[in-house]
N, C-alpha and C positions, 0 to 999 in steps of 0.2 A: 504494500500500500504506500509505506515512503518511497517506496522509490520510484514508485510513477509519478509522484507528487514531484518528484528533484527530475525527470525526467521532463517531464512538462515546463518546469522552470527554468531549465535551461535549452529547451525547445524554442520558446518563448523569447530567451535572454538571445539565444541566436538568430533569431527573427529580426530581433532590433537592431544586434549588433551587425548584420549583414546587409541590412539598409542602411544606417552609417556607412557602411563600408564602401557603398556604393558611389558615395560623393568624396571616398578614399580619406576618409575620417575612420576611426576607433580600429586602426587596422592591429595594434598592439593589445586594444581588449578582445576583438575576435583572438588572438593567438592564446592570449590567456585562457580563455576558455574553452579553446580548442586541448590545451594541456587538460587541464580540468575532466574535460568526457572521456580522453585517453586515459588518464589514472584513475576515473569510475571504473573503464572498462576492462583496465587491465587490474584493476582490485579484484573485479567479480571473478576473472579468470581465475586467478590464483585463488581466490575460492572456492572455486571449482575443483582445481589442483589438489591442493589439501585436504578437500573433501571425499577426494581419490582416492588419494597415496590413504589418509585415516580407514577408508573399507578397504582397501586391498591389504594392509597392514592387518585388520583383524580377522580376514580367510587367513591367511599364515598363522 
């Protein structure tokens, strides 16, 4: 549930920031936020990972 909530907000946050963008304004806030959804996405991974490696650890 939170994280569609942080999904949409930054859905939303890049909506704006990419119409700024367009008169080649906020081009340093789009990159920040582009960092931002990459280290969301690569958080879930690695949660996924761990999630993993934790079930395969307990078949052995």
């Amino acid at each position: 549930m939170r994280c569609s909530g942080v999904k949409r907000l930054l859905a939303r946050h890049l909506q704006r920031v990419y119409k700024r963008n367009y008169d080649g304004k906020g081009a340093m806030e789009s990159f920040v936020v582009y960092l931002l959804f990459v280290f969301l996405l690569l958080a879930r991974l690695a949660g996924y990972v761990i999630s993993f490696i934790l079930a395969f650890k307990e078949q052995l």
